[in-house]
N, C-alpha and C positions, 0 to 999 in steps of 0.2 A: 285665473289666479286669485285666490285667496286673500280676503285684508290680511290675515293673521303670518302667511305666507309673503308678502309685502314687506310688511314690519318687521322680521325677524331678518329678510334681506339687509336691509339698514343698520342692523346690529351684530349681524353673523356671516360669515364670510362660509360656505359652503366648500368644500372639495370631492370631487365626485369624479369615480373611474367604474367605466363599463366594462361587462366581459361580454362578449358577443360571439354566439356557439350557431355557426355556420354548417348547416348542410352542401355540400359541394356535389353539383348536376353529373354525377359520376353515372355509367349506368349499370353496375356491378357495386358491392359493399368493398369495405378499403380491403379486408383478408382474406376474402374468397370469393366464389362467381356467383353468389345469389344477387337476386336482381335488386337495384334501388329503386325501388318506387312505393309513392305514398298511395294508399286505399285500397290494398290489398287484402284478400278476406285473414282475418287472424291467423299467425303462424302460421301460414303459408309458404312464407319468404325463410324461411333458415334452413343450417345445415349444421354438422359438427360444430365447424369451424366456428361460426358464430356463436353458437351456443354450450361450446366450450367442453366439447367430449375430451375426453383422455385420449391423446395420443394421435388428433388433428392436429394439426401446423398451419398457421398464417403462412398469406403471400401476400407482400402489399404490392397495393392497387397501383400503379406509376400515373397512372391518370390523376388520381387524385393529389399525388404530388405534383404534377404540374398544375394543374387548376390551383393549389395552396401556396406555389410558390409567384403564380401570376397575380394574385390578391396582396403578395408582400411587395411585389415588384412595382405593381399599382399604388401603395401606401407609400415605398422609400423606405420599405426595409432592406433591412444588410440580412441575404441569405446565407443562412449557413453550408457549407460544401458538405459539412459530416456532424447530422444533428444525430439524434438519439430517442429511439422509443423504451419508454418505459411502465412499469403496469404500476397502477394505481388503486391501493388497494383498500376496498371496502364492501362491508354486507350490505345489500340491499334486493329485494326481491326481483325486481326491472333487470339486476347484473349477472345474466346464469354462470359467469365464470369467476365470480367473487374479485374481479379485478377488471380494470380499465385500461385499454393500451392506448396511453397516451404517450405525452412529454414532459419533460421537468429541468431538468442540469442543461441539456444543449436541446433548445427550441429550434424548428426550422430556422424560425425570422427574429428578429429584434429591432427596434429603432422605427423609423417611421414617422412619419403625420399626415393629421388630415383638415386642408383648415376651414373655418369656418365664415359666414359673411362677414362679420365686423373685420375690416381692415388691421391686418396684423394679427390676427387669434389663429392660432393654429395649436391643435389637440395631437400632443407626443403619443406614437404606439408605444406600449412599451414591451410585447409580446405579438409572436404570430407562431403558434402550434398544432401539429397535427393530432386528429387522434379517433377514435370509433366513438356513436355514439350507444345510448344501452336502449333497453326495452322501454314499454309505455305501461303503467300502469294504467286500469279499468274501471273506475266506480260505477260502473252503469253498467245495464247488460246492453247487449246487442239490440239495438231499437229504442234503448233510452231507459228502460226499465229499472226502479231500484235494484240492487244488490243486497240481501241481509247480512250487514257487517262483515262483509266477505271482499275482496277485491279481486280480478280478474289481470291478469299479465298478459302481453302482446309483446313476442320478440320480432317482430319484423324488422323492428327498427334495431335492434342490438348489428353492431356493426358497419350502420352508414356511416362511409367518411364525414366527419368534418373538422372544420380551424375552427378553434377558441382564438378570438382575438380578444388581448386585453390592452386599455388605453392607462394611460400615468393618471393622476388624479387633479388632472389640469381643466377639469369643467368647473365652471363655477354658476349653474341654475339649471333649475329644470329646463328649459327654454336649450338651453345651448345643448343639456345630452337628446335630448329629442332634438335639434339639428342635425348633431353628430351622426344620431342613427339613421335618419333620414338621408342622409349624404351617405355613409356608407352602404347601404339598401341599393341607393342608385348604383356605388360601384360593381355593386356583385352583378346586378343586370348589367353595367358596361363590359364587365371583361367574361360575362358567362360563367362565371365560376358558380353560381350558384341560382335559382328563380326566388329565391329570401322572400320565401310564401311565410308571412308571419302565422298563418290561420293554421297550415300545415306542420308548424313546427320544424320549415326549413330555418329558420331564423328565431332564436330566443336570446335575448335579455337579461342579465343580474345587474345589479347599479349596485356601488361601495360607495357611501354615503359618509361623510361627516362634517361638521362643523368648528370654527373654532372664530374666537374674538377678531373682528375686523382688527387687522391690520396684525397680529399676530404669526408668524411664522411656522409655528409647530402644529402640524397637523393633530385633529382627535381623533377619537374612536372609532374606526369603522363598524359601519352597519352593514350587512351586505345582502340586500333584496332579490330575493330568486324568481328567475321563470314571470320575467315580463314582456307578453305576449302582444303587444300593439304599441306604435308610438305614443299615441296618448296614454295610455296605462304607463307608461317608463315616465313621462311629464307628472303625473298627476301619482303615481309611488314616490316619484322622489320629491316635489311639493309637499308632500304628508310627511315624510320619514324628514327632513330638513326641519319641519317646523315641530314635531313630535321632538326630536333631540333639543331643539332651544328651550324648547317647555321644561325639559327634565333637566339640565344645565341651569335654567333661571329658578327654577326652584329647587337648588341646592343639591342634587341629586348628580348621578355620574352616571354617565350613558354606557351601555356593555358591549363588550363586541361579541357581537349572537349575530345568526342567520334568520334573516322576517319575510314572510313571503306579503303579496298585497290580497287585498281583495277588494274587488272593482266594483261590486255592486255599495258596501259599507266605505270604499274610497279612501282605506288606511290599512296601513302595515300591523303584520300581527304575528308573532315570536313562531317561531318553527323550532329552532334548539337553538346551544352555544355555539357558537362557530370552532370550526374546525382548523387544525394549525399542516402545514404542509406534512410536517412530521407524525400526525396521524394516521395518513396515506399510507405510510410507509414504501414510496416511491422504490421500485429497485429495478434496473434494467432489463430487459424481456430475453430472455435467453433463446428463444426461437426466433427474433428476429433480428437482422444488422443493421449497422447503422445508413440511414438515406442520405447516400451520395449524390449529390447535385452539382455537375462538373460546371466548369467554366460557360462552354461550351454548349451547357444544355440553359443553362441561366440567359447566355446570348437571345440565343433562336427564342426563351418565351420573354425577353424583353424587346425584342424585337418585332412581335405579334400582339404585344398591349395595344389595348384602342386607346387613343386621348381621353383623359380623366375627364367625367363632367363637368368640374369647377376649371378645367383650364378650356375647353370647349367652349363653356357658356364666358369666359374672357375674351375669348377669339372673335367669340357672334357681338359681343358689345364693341371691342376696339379696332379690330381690323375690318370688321362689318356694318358698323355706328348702326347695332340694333339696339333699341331701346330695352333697359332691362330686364320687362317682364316679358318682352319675345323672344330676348336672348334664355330665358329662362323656362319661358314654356316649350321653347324648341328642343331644350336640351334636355328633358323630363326624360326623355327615354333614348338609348341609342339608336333605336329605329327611325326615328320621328328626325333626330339631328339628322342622319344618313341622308331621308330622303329631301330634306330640306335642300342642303348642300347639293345634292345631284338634280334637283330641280332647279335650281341657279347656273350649275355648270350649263344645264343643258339650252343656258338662254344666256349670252352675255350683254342683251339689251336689257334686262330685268334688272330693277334696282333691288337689293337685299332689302331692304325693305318693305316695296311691294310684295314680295314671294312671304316676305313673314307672316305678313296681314292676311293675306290670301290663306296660309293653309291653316291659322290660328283662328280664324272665324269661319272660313267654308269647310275647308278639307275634313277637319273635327269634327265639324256640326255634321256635315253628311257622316262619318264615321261613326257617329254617335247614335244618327235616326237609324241606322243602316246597324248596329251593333256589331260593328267590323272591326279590326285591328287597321294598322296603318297600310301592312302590305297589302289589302284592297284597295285600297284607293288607285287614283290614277297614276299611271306609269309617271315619273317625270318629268319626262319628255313631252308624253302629250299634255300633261298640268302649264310645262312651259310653250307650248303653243296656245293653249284658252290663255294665258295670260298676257302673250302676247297681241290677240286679238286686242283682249282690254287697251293697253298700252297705244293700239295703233287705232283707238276709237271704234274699232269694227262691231266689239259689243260693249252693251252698260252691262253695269255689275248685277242688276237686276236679269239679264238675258244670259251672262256667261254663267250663273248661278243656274239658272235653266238648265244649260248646254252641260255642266259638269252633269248632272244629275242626267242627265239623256245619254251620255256616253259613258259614266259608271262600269256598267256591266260588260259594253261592246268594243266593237273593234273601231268603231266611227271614230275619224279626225274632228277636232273643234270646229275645224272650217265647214266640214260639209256638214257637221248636226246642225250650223249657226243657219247656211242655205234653207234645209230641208226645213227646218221649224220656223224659217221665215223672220231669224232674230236679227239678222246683219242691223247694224246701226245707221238710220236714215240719218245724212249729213248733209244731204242739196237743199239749197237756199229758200226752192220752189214748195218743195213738200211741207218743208218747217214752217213756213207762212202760210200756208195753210191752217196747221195747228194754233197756230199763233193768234191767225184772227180767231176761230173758234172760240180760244178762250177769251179773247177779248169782248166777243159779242155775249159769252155766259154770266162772265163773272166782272159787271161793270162796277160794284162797287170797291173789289181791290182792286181792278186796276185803274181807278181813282187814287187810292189810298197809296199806291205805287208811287202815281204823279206826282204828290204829296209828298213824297220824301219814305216814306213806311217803306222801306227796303225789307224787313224781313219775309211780306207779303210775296216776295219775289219767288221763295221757297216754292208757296201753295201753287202759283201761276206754275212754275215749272213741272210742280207736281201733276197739275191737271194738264199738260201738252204731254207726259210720258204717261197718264191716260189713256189718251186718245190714240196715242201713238203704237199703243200695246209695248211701252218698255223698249220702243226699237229708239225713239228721237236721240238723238246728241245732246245729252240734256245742257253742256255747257254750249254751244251754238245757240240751243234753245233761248238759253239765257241773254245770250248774248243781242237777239232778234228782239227778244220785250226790252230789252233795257233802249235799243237805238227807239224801237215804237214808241216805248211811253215816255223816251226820257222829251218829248215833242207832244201840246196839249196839242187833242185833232183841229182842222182848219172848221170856222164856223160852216156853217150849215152841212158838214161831214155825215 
């Protein structure tokens, strides 16, 4: 964050509403049967229908209406039973049918929220609409090569479903709309409706930006920033465009409502044209298509199939679970990760919810991560909650059950029998541990001097050297227990 960006907070109160243009994991485009999928060799993916011959006809995708109405369902919009598509119309090279079938007069969805960390902030939808999206423009040739002043068109993309979702202008910093999108990202992986691949252009960005005198009521001028591709790029466009509009307002000037795109490498907004008003579209209803009937009955069965939103998930894992927030937080990062969290617990009702946290938030990942795996590698469960249990019943240290995950990884081996085989079971009789015991006593006579003397943190190093000796197998709290009754007694003279 910016000093200059700082200061202008203190004097300017921001309002800021997102538009967020969803690709939905459909695997056909909304109006006809070509395939959806990204990295396809150019124009490969179309047909008529997409590409807008005379005397093709749309058929919409009903798939894609449910996945669009599961996204409204998920926010707390009020779906509509009988929205309305309508063509949207403008020239542009990317559009081979000089028009866009979207929505406009009756949107699927309306209403909504989504809220945020700060206690009581909650961000109004104020739209959820369906609609196609258009081509890609080419500056580059095929392998990255300049273009001479020529640009290259790719329809593949003309026609994948997706929802524009647009929010009220209830953000108030950069900070909070990079939350916003961050939390909605999550949802689109909780309910499948979309994989919100920023890099792929499943998920893009505009922010409508303005400012107006703290404490003031009437909103100013919108800005409206296009085509922001990563959460930090959305932070760091609307940072620049906030503190670029105070500049031009303190120095007497009036800010315009034009359309800016960013550029990330120079880290500021920069004029694209004037903004466009709804009535330039000239919006008028699609005559080849009806209107999307979404009965009662069909609204049931996909609210009845919603997973638990992230933000009320990770409420759950903190108050009915007393995990602590950042585990209830990293559990909940994905809806795979919660799943198996949860089924790991079921499958043990001696586990405290909080050991299982710690456990897959430092092992299960870390092995996930050297192993360059997703979660559904990992261990079953079941057997996760048997190595844990081991733990629990002292059978192994965390140093040996760490071993044992990593041994039965890939096989069909139980916890029990890799712990046998590799020789890990945890030594707990009194015999073998005083063994260890003296060992280190006869090594390391100056701490445990320093022991007798009251220096307790010494106690660490001694126990460190008896799980040593021990190869990782000792009980290291018995361990403990045996130096503390030994030294807490100086030995008898001539010992």
């Amino acid at each position: 964050m910016s000093p200059r960006y700082t200061a202008v907070m203190l004097a300017w109160e921001p309002a800021i509403g997102l538009e967020v243009h969803v690709h939905l994991a459909t695997r056909s485009k909304l109006f006809c049967r070509c395939a959806n999928r990204f990295g396809a060799r150019a124009n490969s993916l179309v047909c008529p229908v997409c590409l807008g011959y005379p005397g093709a006809l749309p058929v919409l995708n009903e798939r894609a209406v449910d996945l669009a109405a599961t996204l409204a369902l998920a926010l707390g919009c009020e779906v509509d039973v009988n929205s309305e598509l309508a063509r949207k119309n403008y020239f542009y090279p990317d559009l081979p049918k000089g028009y866009q079938i979207s929505q406009f007069d009756r949107p699927l969805a309306t209403g909504g929220a989504l809220p945020l960390d700060a206690p009581g902030r909650s961000i109004r939808m104020h739209r959820l609409q369906l609609e196609e999206d258009a081509g890609k423009l080419l500056h580059e040739a095929p392998g990255g090569a300049p273009l001479a002043g020529i640009s290259l068109v790719d329809f593949n993309r003309c026609g994948v479903p997706l929802v524009e979702i647009v929010t009220e202008p209830d953000l108030r910093s950069a900070a909070e709309a990079e939350e916003l999108l961050r939390s909605l990202h999550q949802l689109l992986l909780y309910t499948r409706a979309s994989d919100g691949n920023m890099e792929e252009g499943s998920l893009r960005c505009d922010a409508n930006v303005s400012i107006r005198r703290a404490g003031e009521s009437r909103l100013g001028v919108k800005v409206e920033v296009k085509n922001l591709n990563s959460f930090r790029h959305v932070a760091r466009a609307i940072e620049h465009e906030i503190a670029r509009q105070a500049a031009v307002l303190e120095s007497g000037g009036a800010v315009e409502q034009e359309t800016r795109g960013f550029d990330e490498n120079a880290g500021g907004t920069y004029l694209m044209r004037g903004k466009e008003e709804a009535h330039d579209y000239r919006y008028l209803p699609d005559p080849d298509l009806p209107r999307i009937a979404v009965s009662p009955e069909r609204l049931l069965r996909i609210r009845r199939q919603l997973p638990e939103t992230p933000w009320a998930r990770r409420r759950r894992f903190s108050e009915a679970l007393a995990l602590h927030d950042a585990d209830a937080r990293a559990l909940t990062a994905s809806r795979d990760l919660a799943d198996y969290f949860e089924a790991t617990l079921a499958a043990s009702a001696v586990l405290a919810p909080r050991a299982v946290a710690n456990w897959i938030r430092n092992e299960t990942l870390r092995e996930l991560k050297e192993r360059d795996q997703e979660i559904h590698h990992a261990l079953a469960p079941a057997r996760l909650a048997g190595l844990l249990r081991l733990i629990e019943d002292a059978t192994l240290s965390l140093v040996a059950a760490r071993a044992v995950q990593s041994a039965i990884w890939e096989g069909a081996e139980s916890p029990a029998e890799a712990s046998r085989r590799l020789g890990l079971v945890q030594v707990r009789d009194d015999a073998t541990l005083t063994t260890w015991v003296d060992e280190v006593e006869r090594d390391f006579p100056h701490q445990v001097e320093e022991l007798r003397s009251g220096k307790i943190q010494v106690l660490g190093f001694l126990t460190g050297q008896i799980m040593k000796r021990s190869g990782g197998r000792a009980d290291a709290k018995r361990a403990q227990e045996l130096l503390r009754t030994r030294l807490a007694t100086p030995p008898e003279p001539g010992a």
